[in-house]
OpenMM code with the backbone's topology and positions (N, CA, C; nanometers):
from openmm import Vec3, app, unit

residues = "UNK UNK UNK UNK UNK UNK UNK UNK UNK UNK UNK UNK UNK UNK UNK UNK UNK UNK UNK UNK UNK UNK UNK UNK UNK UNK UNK UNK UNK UNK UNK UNK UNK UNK UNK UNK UNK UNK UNK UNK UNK UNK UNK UNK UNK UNK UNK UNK UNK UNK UNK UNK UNK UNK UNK UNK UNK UNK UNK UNK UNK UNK UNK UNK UNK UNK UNK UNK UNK UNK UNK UNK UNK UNK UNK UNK UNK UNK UNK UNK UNK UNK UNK UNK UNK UNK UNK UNK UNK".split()
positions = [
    Vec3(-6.5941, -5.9113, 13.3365),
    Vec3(-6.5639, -5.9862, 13.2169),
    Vec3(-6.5504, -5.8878, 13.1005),
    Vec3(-6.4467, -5.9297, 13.0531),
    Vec3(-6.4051, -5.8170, 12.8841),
    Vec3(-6.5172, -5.8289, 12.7898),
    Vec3(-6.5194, -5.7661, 12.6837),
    Vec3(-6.5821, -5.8082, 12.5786),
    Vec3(-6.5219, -5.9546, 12.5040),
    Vec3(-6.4059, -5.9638, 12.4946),
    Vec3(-6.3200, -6.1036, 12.4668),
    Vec3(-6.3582, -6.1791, 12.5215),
    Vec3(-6.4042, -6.1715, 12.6387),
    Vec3(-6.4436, -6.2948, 12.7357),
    Vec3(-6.5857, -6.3264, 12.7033),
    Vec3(-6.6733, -6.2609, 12.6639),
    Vec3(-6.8082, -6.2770, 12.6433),
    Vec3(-6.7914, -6.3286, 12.4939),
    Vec3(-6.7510, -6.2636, 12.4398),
    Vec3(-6.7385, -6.3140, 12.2622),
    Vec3(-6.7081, -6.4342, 12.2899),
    Vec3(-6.6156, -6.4908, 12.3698),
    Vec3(-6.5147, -6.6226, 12.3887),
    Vec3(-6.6761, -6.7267, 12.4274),
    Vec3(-6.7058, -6.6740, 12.5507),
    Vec3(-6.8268, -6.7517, 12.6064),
    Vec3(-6.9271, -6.8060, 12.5061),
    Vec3(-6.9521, -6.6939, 12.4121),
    Vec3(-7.0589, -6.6860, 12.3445),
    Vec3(-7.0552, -6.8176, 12.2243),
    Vec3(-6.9203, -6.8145, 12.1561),
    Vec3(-6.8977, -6.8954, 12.0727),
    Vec3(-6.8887, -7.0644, 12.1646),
    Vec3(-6.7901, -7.0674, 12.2844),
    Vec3(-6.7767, -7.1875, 12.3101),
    Vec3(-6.8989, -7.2141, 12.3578),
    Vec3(-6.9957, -7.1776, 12.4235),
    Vec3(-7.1139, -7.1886, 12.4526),
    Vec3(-7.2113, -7.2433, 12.3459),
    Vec3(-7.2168, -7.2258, 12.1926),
    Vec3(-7.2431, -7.2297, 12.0177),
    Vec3(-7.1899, -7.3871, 12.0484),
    Vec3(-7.0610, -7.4154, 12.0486),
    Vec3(-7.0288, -7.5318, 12.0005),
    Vec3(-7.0755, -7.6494, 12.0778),
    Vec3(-7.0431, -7.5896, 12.2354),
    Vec3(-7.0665, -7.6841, 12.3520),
    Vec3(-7.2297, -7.7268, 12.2758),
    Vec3(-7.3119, -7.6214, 12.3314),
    Vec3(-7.4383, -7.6730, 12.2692),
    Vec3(-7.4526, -7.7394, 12.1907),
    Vec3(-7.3857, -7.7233, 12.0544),
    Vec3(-7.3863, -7.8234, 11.8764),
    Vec3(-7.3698, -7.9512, 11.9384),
    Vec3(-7.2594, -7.9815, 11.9792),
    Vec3(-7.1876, -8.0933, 12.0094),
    Vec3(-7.3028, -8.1929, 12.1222),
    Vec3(-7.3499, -8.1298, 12.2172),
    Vec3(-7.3777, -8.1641, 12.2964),
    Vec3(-7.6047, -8.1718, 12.2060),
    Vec3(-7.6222, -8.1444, 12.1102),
    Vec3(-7.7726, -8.1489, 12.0390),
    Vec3(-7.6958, -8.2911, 11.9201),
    Vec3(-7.5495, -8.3040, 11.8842),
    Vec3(-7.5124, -8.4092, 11.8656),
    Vec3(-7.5243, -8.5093, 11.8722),
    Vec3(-7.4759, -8.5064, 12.0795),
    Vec3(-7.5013, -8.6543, 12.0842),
    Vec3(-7.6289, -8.6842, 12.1704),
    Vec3(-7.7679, -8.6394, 12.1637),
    Vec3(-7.8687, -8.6881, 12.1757),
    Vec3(-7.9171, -8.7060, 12.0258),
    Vec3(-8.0040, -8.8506, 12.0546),
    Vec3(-8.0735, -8.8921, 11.9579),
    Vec3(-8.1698, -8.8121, 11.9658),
    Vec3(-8.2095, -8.7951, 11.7738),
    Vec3(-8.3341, -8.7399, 11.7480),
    Vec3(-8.3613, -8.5875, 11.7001),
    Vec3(-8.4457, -8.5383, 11.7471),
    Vec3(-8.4633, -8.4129, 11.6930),
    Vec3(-8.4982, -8.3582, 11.7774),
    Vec3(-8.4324, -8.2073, 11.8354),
    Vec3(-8.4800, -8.1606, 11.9783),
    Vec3(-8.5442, -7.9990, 11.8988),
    Vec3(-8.6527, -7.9562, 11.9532),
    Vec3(-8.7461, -7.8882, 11.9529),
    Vec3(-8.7179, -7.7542, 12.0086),
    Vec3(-8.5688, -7.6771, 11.9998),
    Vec3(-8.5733, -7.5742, 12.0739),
    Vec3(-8.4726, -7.4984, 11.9481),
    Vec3(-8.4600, -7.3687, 12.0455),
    Vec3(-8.4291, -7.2593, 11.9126),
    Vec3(-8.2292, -7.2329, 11.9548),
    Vec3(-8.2033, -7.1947, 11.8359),
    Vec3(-8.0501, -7.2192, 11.8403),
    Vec3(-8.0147, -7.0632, 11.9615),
    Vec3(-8.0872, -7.0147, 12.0146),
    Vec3(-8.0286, -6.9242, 12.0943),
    Vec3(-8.0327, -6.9905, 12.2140),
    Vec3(-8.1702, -7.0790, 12.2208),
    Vec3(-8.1538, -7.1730, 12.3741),
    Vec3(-8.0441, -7.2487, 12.3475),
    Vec3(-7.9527, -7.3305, 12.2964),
    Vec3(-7.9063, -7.3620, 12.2749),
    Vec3(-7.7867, -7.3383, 12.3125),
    Vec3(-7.7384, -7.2191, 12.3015),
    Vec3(-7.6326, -7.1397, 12.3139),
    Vec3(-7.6430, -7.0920, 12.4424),
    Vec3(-7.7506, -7.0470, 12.4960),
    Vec3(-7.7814, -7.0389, 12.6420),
    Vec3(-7.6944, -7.1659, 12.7351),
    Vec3(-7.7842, -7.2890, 12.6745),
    Vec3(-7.7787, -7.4423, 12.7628),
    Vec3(-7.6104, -7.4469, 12.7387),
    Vec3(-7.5233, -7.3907, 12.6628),
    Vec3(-7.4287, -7.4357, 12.6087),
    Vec3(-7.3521, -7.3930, 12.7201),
    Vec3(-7.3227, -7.2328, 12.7167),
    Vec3(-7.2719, -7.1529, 12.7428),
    Vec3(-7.2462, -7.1636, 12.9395),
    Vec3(-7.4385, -7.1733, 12.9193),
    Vec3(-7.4249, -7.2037, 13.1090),
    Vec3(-7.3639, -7.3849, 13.1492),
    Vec3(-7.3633, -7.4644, 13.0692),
    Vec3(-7.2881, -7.5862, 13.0551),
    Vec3(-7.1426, -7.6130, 13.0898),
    Vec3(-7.0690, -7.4923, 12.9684),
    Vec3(-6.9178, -7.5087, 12.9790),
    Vec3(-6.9152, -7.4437, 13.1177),
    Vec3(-7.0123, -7.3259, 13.2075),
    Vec3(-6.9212, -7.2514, 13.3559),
    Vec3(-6.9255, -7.3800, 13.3784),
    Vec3(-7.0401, -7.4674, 13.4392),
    Vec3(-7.0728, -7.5267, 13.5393),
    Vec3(-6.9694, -7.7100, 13.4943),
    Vec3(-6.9215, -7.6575, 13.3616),
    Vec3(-6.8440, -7.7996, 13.3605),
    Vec3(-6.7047, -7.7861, 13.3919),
    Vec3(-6.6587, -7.6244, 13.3952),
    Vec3(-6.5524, -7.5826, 13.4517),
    Vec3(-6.5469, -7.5879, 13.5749),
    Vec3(-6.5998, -7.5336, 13.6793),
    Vec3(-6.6425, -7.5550, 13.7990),
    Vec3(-6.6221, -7.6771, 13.8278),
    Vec3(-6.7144, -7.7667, 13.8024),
    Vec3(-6.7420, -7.9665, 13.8280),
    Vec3(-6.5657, -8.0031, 13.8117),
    Vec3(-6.5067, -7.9092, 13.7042),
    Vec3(-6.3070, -8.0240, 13.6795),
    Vec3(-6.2317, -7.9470, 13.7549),
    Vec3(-6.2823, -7.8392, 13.8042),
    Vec3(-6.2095, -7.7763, 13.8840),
    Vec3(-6.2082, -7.8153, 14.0487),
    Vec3(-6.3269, -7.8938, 14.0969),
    Vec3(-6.3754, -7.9615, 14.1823),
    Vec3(-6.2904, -8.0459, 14.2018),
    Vec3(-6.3182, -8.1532, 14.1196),
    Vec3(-6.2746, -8.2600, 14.0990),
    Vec3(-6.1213, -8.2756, 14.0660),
    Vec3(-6.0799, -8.1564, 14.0190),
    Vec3(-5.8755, -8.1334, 14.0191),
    Vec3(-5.8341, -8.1848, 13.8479),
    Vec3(-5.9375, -8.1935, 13.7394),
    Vec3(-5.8804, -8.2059, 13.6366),
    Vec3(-5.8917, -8.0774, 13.5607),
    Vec3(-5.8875, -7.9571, 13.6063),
    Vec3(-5.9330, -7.8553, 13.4546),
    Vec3(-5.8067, -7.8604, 13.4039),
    Vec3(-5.7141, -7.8103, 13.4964),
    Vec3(-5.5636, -7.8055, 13.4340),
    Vec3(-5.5017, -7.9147, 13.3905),
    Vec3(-5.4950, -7.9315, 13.2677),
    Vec3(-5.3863, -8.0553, 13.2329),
    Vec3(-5.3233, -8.0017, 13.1158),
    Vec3(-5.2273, -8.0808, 13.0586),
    Vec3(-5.1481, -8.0395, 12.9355),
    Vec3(-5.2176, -8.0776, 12.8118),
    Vec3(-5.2088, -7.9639, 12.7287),
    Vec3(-5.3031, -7.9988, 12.6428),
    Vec3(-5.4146, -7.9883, 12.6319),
    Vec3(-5.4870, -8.0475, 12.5922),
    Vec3(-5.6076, -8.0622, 12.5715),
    Vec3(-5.7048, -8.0981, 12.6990),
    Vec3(-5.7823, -8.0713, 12.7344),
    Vec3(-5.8800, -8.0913, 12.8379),
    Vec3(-5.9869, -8.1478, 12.8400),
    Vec3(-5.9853, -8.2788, 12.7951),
    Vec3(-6.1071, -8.3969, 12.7389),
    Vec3(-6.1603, -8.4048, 12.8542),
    Vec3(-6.1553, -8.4247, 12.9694),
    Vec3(-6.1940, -8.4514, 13.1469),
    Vec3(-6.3262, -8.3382, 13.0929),
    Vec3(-6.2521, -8.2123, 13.1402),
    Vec3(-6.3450, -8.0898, 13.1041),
    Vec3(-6.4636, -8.0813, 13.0219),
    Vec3(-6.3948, -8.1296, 12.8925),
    Vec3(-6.5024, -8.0999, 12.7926),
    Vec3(-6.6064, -8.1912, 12.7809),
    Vec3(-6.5871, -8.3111, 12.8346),
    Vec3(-6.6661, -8.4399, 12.8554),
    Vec3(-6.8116, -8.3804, 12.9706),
    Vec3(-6.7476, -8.3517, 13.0242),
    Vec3(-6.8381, -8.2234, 13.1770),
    Vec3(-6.9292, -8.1570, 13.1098),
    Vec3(-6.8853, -8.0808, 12.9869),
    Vec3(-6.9473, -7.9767, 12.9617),
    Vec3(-7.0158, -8.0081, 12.8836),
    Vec3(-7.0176, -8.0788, 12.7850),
    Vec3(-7.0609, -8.1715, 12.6721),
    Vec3(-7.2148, -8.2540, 12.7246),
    Vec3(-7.1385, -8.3540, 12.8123),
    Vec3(-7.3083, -8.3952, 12.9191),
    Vec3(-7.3832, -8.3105, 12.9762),
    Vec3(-7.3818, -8.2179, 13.0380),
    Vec3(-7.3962, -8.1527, 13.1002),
    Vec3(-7.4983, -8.0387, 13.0425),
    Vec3(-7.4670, -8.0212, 12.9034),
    Vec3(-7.5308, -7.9322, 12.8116),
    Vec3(-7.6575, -8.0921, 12.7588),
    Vec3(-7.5596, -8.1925, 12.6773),
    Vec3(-7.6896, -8.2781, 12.6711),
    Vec3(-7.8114, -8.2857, 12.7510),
    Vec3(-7.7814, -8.3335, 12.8966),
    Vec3(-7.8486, -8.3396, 12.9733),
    Vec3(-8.0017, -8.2302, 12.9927),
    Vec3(-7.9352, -8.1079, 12.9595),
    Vec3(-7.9881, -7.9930, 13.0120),
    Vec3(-8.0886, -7.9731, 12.8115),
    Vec3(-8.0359, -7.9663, 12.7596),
    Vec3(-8.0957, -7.9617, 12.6355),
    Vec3(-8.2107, -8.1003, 12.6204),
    Vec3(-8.1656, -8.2004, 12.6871),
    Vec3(-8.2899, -8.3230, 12.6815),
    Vec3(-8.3721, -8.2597, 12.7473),
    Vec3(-8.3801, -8.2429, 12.9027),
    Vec3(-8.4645, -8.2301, 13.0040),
    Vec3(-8.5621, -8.0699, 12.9631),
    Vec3(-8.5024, -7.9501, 12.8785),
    Vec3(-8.5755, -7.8686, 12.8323),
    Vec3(-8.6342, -7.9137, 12.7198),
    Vec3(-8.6255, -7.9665, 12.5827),
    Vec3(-8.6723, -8.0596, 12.4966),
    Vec3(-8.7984, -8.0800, 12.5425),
    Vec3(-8.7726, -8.1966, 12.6798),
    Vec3(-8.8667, -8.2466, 12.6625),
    Vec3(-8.9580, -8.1755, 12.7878),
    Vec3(-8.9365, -8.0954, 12.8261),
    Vec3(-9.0736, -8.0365, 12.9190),
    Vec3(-9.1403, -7.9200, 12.8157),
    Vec3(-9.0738, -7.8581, 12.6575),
    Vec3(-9.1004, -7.8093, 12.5602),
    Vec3(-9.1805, -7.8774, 12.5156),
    Vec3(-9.1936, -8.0310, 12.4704),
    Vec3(-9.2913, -8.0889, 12.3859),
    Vec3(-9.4227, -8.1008, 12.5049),
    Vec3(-9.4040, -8.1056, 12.6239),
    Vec3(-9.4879, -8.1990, 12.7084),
    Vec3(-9.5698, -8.0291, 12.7040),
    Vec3(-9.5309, -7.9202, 12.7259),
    Vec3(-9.6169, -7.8231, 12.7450),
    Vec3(-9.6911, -7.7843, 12.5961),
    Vec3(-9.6287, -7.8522, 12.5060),
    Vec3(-9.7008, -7.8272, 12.3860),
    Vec3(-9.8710, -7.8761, 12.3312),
    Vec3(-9.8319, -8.0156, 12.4394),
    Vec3(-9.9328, -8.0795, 12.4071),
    Vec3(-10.0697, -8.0845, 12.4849),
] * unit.nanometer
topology = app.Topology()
chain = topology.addChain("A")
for resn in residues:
    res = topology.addResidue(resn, chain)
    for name in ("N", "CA", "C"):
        topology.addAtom(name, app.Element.getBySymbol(name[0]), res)
């Protein structure tokens, strides 16, 4: 992987995460680098899942995809959240 490709990762990985601390309710308890972590490892594994499934490639825009990656990061940002608060206490 280039440096372009990591810079690339790094940022869509930033947003995936935002987007995806979005749409859970509430206030999640973790630090914006996990975040970017959950994000980052989100968009491979939501690329992978449309690539599976035969939608990555389409014209345009890639809502199939990003929908993947989007849950996928939610998901993963809830389930750390909340084993974060549970070890807190």
């Amino acid at each position: 992987m280039t440096i372009t490709g990591i810079i690339v990762a790094i940022i869509v990985g930033a947003v995936i995460g935002a987007l995806a601390r979005l749409v859970l309710p509430g206030r999640q308890n973790i630090s914006i680098l996990m975040t970017v972590i959950i994000g980052i490892v989100a968009a491979l594994i939501g690329t992978w899942l449309a690539q599976l499934v035969g939608v990555a490639t389409t014209d345009g825009i890639d809502w199939i995809e990003l929908v993947f990656q989007i849950g996928l990061a939610a998901i993963a940002i809830a389930l750390f959240s909340g084993f974060g608060a549970r070890r807190r206490v």
